[in-house]
N, C-alpha and C positions, 0 to 999 in steps of 0.2 A: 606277380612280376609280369605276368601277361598283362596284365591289365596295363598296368606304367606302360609300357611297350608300345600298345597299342595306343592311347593316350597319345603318348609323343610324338607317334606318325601322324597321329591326326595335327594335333597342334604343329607341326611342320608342313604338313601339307596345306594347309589354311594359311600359314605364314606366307609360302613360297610361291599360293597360288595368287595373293591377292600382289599383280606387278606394279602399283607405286610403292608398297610400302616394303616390297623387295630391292627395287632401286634405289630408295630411300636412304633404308637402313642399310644397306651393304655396300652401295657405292657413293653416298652419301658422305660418309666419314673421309671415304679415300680422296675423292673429286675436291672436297674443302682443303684435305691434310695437301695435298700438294699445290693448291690454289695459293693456301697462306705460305708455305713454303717457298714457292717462285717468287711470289709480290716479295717478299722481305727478306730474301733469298742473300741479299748483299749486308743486312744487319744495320747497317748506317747509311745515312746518306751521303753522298759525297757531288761539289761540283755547282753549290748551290749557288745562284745569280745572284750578287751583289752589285749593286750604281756602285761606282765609288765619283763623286764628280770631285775632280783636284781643280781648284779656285785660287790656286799659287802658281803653279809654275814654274817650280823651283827643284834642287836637289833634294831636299829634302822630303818636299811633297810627293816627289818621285818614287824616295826609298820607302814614303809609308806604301803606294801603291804597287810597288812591286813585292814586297813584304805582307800584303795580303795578297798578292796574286799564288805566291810560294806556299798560301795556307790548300792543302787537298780539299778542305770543306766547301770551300767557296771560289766561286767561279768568278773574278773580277772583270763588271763591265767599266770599261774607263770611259768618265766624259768629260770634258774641260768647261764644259760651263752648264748650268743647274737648268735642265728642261722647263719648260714656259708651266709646264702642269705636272707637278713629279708626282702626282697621286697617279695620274693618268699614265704615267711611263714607269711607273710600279707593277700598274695591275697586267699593261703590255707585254712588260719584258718578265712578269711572273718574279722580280725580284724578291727575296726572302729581306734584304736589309738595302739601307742608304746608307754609303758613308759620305759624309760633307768634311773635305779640307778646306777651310778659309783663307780667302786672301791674308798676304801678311805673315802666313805662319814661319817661315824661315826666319824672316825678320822679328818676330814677336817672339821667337824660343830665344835667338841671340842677345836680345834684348830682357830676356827671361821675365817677358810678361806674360808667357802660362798660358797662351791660347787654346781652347780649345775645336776641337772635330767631334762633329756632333754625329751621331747614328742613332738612326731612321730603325726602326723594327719591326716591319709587315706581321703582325699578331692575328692576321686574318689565319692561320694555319702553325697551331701554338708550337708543333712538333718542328717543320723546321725555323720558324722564330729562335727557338732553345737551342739548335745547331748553329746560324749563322751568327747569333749575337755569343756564344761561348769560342768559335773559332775568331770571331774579330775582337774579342774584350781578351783574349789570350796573346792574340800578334801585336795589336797598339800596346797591352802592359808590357811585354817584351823588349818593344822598340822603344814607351819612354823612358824604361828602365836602363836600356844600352846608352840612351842617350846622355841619362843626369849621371852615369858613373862613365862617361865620357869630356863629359864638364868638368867632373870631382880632378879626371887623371889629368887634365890638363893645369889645374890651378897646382898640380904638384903632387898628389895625392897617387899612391902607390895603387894598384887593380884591389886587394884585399880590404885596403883602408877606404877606398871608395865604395866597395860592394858593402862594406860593414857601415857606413856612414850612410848610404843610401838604403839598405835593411837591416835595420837593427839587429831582428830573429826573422828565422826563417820557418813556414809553417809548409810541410809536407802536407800533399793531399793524395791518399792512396786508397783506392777503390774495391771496392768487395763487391764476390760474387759475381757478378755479371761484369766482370772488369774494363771489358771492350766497349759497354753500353748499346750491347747487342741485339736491336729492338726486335729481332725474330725469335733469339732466348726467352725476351720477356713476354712474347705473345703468346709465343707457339701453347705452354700450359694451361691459359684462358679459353683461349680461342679452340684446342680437342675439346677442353671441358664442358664450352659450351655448346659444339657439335654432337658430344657423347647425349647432353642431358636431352636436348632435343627430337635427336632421332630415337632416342628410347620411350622419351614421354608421345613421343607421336607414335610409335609402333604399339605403344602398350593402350594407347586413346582410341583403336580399333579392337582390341582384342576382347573382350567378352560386348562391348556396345555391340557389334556387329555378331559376334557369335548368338547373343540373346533370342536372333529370329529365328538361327537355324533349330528345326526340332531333334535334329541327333546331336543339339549339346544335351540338351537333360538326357537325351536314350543313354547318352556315352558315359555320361555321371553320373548315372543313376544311383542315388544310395552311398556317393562318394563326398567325403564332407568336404567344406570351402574351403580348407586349406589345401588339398590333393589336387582342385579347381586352381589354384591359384599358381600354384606352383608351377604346374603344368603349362599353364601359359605362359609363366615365365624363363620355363628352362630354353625354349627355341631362340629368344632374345640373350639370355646370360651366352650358351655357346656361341652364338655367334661373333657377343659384343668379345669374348678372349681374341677370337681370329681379326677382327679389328682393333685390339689393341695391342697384337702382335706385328701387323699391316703399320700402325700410325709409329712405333717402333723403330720398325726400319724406315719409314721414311725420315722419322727425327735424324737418324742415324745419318742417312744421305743430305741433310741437311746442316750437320754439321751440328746438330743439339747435345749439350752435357749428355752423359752415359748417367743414366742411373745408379749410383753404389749400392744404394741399398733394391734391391730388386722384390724382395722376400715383401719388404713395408712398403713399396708401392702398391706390391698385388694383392695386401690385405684392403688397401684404401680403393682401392678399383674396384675392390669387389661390394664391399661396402656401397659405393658409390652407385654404382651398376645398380643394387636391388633395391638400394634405396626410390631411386629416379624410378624402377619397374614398378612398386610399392605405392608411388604415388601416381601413376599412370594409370595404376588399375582402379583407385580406388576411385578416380574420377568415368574411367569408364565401366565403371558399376554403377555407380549415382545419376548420370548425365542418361538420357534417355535414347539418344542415337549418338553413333562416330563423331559426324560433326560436330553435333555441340561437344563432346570431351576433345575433342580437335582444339577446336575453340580457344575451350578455357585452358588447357593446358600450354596452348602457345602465348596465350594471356601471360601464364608464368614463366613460362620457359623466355621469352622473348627481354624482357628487360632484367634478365639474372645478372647478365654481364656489366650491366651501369648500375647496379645496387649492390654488386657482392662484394666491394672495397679492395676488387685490384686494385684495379686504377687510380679510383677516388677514396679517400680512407674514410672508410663508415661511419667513425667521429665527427665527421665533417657534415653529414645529412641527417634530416629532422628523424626524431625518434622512431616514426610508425615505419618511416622506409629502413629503417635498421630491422624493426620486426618483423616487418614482411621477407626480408634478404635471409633472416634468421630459417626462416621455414623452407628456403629453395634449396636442396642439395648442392649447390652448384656453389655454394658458398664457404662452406666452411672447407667443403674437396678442394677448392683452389688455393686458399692458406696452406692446406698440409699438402699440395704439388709443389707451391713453391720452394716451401722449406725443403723438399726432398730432391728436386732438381735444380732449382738457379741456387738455393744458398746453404745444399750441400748439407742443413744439418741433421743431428741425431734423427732415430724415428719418436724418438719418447717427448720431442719439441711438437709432434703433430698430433700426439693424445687430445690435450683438450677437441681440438676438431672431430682425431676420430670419433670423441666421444660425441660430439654434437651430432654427428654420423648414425652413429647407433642410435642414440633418440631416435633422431628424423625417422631413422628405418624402422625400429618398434612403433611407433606412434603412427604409421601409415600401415604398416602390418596388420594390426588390429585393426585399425578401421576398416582398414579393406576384405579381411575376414566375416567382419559383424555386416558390413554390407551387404556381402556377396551373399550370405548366410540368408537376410532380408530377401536378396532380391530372386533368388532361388527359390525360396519357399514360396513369394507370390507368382512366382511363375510356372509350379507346379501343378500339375490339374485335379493330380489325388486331392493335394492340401486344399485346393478350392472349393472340390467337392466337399469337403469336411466341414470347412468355415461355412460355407451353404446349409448345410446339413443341420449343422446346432446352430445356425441362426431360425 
């Protein structure tokens, strides 16, 4: 017990003493959790620039333009006649959409030749593209739909027989889960996860590379097998990461992020998660010869987790071999079983298959990291070298 004891202070002390990878790893987590949290603090966007250039004149033209002006998503810029260069008064005024009302429109609807208004959709920035073009394809369906059951009541036709004539059925559209379409909801669980994997694989991409030179790690282990070794370095990382995932908690919290229900089956997946990412940290800086290069390579992986682990993009969608690489980063299959358990709320036995992908990950790096360290011990022993000398 003495021995653990001592152990630990050591391995704290070496943690605490080296100050990037204490700034890192402790303020790290928090500096990002409330960085993303301010940026997308309001969830949606609202207020976005739309041209709207009305080429009528008319009453009519008027009630579409004020009828997007009354939409909160978009911000209508009004112009009466179509800029000499509208690409160039796009990129100016930062417009998200163009609406165009055509000459004629008053008179083309009375005459019910069906004109149309055409919309422009700045796809240079897909996210608000999908805002502006959903707030103006929701107020025009609106208003021509006010208008042909305004036609219907006028040729005689009663409000009911008009709405029934003009929709036949009607199709509800009701939202799950993230109901509001709250894109800091949807971040915030990628975005820890991919802060957690990195500061841990960078803390852990120092931890025996750079211990290897000192000569009180063998005095300290002496006679202590690789797993005692391994451990040891990674308990100053596990404590820590609880009080950072306690820390990124309450900031969810002030942020207005769903409450966890199930608390019990996040902190089995965290934890998982946690020694996983430690697991593979180590085994890279056992193998890699200095800090740096396990630096390196480990931001090699760590760095593109988040475009290959199928939030976003769904992994059906990208060629086989990036499936199988995304397969190996922890940060993958953890993000499927956060989702399930904070944006959509369900069972924890929905995030087995993951945990189970979890445990591989973490046995599979275990071992290796054991047999490693085992290797890279024994050649750095001077007893065992004099020996291999000896009977050569």
């Amino acid at each position: 017990m003495k021995k653990f004891i001592h152990l630990l202070k050591r391995e704290f002390k070496i943690f605490l003493a080296n100050d990037t990878l204490r700034s890192v790893f402790i303020l790290g987590p928090i500096v990002y959790g409330l960085l993303i949290g301010f940026t997308y603090k309001e969830g949606k966007v609202d207020n976005l620039p739309v041209i709207v250039i009305d080429q009528d004149h008319t009453p009519t033209s008027s009630t579409v333009v004020d009828m997007l002006g009354d939409n909160k998503t978009i911000k209508v810029l009004h112009y009466t006649q179509e800029p000499l260069r509208l690409e160039d008064e796009v990129i100016k005024t930062k417009a998200a959409a163009v609406v165009k009302i055509p000459e004629n429109f008053e008179k083309d609807i009375l005459l019910r030749k069906y004109p149309e208004i055409n919309v422009y959709v700045n796809t240079g920035n897909i996210l608000t593209a999908n805002f502006s073009s959903k707030a103006i394809q929701v107020t025009l369906g609106t208003l021509s739909a006010g208008m042909e059951m305004k036609t219907l009541q006028k040729r005689g036709a009663n409000s009911e027989q008009a709405k029934m004539q003009y929709e036949p059925f009607k199709a509800n559209y009701i939202t799950m889960f993230n109901t509001t379409s709250n894109y800091l909801i949807f971040m915030w669980p990628a975005m820890m996860g991919v802060v957690f994997q990195q500061v841990v694989l960078l803390a852990m991409a120092v931890s025996f590379a750079s211990d290897f030179r000192r000569k009180s790690f063998l005095e300290n282990y002496k006679g202590s097998p690789a797993i005692l070794m391994l451990i040891m370095k990674c308990l100053p990382i596990w404590i820590i990461s609880v009080v950072n995932v306690l820390i990124l908690s309450a900031m969810g919290w002030y942020f207005k992020i769903p409450v966890l229900e199930n608390i019990f089956g996040f902190a089995i997946l965290a934890t998982v998660f946690i020694m996983t990412c430690t697991f593979l940290g180590a085994l890279f800086s056992v193998l890699l010869p200095n800090a740096l290069k396990a630096t390196q390579f480990l931001m090699i992986i760590a760095s593109p987790a988040f475009i290959i682990g199928g939030f976003t993009w769904p992994s059906s969608a990208m060629p086989t071999a990036i499936q199988y690489l995304a397969n190996i980063i922890p940060l993958t299959p953890f993000l499927e079983a956060f989702k399930i358990i904070l944006i959509q709320k369900g069972s924890f036995e929905l995030t087995y298959p993951y945990l189970q992908h979890l445990l591989i990950l973490m046995a599979v790096y275990f071992v290796l990291c054991v047999l490693a360290l085992k290797l890279k011990v024994r050649k750095l022993s001077p007893v065992e070298k004099e020996e291999e000398e000896e009977n050569f």
